[in-house]
C-alpha positions in Angstrom: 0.0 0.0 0.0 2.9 2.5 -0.5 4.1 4.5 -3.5 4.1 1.4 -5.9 0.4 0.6 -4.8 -0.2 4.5 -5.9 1.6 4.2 -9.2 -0.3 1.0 -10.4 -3.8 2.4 -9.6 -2.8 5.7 -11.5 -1.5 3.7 -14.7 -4.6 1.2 -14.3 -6.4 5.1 -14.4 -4.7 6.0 -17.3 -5.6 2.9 -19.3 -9.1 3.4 -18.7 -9.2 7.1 -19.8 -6.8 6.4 -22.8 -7.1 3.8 -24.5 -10.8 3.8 -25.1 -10.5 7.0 -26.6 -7.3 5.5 -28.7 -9.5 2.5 -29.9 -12.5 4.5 -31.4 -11.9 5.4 -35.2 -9.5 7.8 -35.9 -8.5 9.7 -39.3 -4.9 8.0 -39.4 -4.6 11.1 -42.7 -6.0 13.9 -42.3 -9.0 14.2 -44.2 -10.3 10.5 -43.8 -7.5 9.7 -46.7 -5.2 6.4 -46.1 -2.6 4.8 -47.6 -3.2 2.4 -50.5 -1.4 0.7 -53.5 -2.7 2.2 -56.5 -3.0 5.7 -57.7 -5.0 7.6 -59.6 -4.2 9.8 -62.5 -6.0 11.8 -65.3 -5.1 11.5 -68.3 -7.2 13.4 -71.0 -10.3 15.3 -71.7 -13.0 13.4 -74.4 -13.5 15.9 -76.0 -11.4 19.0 -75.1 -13.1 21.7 -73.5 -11.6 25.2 -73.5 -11.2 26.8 -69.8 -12.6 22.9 -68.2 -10.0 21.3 -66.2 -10.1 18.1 -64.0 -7.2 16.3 -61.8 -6.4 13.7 -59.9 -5.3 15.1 -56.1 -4.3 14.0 -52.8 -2.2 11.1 -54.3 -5.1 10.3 -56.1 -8.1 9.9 -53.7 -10.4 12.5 -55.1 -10.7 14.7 -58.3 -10.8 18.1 -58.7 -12.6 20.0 -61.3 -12.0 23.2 -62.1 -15.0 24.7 -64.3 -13.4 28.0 -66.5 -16.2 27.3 -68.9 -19.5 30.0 -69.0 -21.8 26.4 -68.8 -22.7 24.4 -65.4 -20.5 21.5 -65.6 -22.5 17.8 -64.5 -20.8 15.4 -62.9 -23.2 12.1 -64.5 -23.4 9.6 -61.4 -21.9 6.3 -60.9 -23.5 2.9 -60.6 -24.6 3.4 -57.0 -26.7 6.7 -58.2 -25.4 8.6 -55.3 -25.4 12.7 -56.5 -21.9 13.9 -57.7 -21.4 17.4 -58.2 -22.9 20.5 -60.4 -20.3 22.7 -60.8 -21.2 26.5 -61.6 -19.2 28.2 -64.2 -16.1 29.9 -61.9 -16.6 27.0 -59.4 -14.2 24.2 -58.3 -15.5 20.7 -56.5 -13.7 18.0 -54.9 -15.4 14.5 -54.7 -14.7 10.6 -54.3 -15.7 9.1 -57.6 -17.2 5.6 -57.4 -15.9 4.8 -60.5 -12.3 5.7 -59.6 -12.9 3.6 -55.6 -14.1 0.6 -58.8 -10.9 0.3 -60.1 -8.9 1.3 -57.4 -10.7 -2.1 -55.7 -9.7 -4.2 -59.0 -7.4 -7.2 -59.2 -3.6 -5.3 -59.7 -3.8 -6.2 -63.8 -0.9 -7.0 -65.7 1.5 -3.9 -67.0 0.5 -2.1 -63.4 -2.4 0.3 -65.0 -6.2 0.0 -65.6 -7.8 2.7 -67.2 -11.4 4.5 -66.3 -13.8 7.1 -67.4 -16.1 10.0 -65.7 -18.5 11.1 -68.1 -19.6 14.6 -67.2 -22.4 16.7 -69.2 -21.0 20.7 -70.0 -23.9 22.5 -70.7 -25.5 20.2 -73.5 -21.9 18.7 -74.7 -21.2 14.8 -73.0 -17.2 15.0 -71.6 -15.8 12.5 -70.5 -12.8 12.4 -68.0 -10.5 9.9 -69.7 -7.5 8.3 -66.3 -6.3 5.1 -65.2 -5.2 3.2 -61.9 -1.7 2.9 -61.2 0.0 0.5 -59.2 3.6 1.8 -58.3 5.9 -0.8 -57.0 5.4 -1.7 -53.3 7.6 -0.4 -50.4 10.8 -2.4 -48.8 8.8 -3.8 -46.1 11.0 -5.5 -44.7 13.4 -2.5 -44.3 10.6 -0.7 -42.4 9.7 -3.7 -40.1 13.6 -3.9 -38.8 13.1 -0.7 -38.1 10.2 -0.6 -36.3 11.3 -3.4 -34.1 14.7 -1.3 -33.4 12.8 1.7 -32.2 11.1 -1.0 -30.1 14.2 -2.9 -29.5 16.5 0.0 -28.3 14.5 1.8 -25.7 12.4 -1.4 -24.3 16.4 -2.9 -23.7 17.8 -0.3 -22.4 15.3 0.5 -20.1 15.0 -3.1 -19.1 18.8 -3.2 -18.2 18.7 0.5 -16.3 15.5 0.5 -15.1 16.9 1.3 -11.6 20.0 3.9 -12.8 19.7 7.5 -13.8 20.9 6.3 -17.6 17.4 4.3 -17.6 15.5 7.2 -16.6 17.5 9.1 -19.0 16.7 6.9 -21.9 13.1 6.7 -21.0 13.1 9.9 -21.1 14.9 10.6 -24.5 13.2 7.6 -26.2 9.4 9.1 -25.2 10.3 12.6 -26.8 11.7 11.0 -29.6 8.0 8.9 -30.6 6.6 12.4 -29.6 7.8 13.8 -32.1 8.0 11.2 -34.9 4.1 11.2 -34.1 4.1 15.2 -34.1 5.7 15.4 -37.8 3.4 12.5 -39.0 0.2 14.7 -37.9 1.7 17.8 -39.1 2.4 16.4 -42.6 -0.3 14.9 -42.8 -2.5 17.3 -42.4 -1.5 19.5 -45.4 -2.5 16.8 -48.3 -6.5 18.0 -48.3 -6.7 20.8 -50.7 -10.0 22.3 -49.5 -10.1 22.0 -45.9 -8.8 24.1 -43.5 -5.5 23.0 -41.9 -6.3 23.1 -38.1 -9.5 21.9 -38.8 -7.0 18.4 -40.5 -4.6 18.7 -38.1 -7.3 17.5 -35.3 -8.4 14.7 -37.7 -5.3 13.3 -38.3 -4.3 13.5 -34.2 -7.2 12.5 -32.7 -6.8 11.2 -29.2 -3.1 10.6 -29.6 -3.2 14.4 -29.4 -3.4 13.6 -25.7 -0.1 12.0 -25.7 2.0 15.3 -27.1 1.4 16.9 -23.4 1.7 13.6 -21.4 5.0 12.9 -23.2 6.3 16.0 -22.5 5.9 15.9 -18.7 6.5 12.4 -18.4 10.0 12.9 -19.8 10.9 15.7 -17.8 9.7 14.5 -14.3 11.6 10.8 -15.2 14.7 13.3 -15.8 14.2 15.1 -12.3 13.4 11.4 -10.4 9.6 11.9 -9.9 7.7 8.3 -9.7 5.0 9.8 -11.9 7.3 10.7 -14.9 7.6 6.4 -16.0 4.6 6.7 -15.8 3.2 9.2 -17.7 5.6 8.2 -20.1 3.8 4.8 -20.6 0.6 6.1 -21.2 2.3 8.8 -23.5 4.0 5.5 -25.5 1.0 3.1 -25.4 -1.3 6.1 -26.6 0.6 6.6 -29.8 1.1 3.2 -30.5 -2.2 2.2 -30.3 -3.5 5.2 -32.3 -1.6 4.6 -34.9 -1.4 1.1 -35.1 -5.1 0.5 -37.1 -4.5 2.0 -40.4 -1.2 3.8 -40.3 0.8 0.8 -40.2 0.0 0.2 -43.5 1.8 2.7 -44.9 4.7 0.3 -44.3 3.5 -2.4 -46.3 1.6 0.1 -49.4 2.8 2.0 -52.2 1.1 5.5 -51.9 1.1 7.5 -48.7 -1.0 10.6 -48.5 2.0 12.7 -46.5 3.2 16.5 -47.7 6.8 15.4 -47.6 7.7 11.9 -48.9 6.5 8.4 -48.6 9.6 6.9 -47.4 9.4 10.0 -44.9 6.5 9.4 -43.4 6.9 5.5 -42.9 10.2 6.1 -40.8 7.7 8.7 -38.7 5.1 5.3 -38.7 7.8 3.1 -37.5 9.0 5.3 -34.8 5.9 6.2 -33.4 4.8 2.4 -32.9 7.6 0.6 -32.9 9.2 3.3 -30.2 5.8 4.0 -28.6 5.7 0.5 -27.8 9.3 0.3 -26.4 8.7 3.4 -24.2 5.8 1.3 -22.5 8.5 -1.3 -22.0 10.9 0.7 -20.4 8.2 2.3 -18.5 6.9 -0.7 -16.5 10.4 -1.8 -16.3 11.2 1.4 -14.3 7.5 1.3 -12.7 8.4 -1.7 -11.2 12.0 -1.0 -9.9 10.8 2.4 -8.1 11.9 5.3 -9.1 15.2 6.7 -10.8 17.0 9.4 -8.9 17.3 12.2 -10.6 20.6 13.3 -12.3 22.4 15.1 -10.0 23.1 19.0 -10.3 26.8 20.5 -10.2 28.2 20.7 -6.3 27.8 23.6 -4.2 
């Protein structure tokens, strides 16, 4: 019934608050976008239209027509008969085409690409939006497993072995800001891919609870550097948080082709595996110094 009794009822605390919150669905992109292993891409206009201009954005999950023409542009509905956009002449839409989702669901065909239309109607005229599906070549998965497990390895280890030393506490410490901000950058690149939201507004999407973790991270590491008991601790629920936030649908990024992320693909999946590879570590060391009692705290210069 002393301070170790206190420290497992606050974690046990913790768990309850957190990871509920972690477990409910969560924008792992900003914007509701995830990783996948095709792309799409638009190709052509059927006919050309003067002043009419459609793309493929956000690494292909949703077109974007821009109408320069002095007709309402019609975009004709798919299969499912569920409304597309009109677009006004001077307007600009964004929408998830069935049609695109289609092929995008397709068996990966031979030579990589599968092409697809969008008819749209300008003023009297039938358009069609000529693209295809492309499936670039998938990630080194293996590469960003390894990693993963050493962001695990390397804290979880260290911790283990120094659990009761002011190193441990220091590498607790280090390894929770670390995942902090792996998970920060993630969120904050993120966040920039959708075109016409506004960025706060994604930023909050693509956190979700694991927003949660950003303060508990901070002040887990520095009470573990000044010896408090609660520090491990916070740090724990800090590490757990991310991990299991991030876990559902961003850990594909590892394993597919196309990554919705501002900066780079290959970026953002070393952000993936730091965040729950280390987050998971960081709960690790945590217990391991929860259970040991507490790490004094580095000592000061003499008097």
């Amino acid at each position: 019934m002393g301070a170790r009794f206190v420290r497992t009822v606050l974690l046990l605390a913790l768990t309850a608050v957190l990871l509920p919150g972690g477990a409910t669905p969560a924008a792992a992109h900003a914007g509701g976008l995830s990783s996948s292993t095709s792309q799409a891409g638009v190709l052509a206009l059927d006919p050309p239209v003067p002043g009419l201009d459609v793309r493929a954005v956000e690494f292909g999950a949703r077109l974007r027509l821009t109408n320069g023409t002095a007709a309402p542009v019609v975009v004709t509905p798919g299969p499912d008969g569920v409304a597309l956009p009109t677009v006004p002449p001077g307007g600009i839409a964004y929408w998830f085409d069935p049609r695109i989702a289609a092929a995008a669901a397709a068996e990966r065909p031979e030579g990589d690409r599968l092409g697809w239309a969008v008819p749209l109607r300008v003023g009297d005229a039938a358009v069609t939006v000529r693209g295809e599906q492309y499936w670039p070549p998938p990630p080194a998965t293996v590469v960003w497993t390894l990693l993963a497990l050493l962001a695990l390895a390397v804290p979880a280890v260290a911790g283990l072995l120094g659990a009761s030393r002011v190193w441990g506490g220091v590498v607790l410490a280090a390894a929770t800001l670390v995942v902090l901000a792996a998970h920060l950058t993630h969120v904050l690149g993120s966040a920039g891919v959708p075109e016409d939201q506004p960025y706060a507004l994604m930023l909050l999407s693509a956190a979700g609870y694991a927003m949660l973790g950003w303060p508990l991270g901070a002040i887990g590491a520095w009470l573990t550097l000044r010896g408090h008991s609660a520090g491990p601790l916070l740090c724990v629920a800090a590490g757990g948080l991310f991990a299991i936030v991030i876990a559902p649908v961003d850990a594909f990024t590892l394993f597919e082709a196309v990554v919705p992320f501002s900066w780079g693909a290959d970026f953002d999946r070393a952000l993936v595996a730091l965040t729950l590879g280390g987050g998971l570590g960081v709960v690790v060391a945590g217990v391991a110094v929860l259970r040991r009692g507490p790490v004094a705290s580095t000592p000061g210069p003499a008097a």
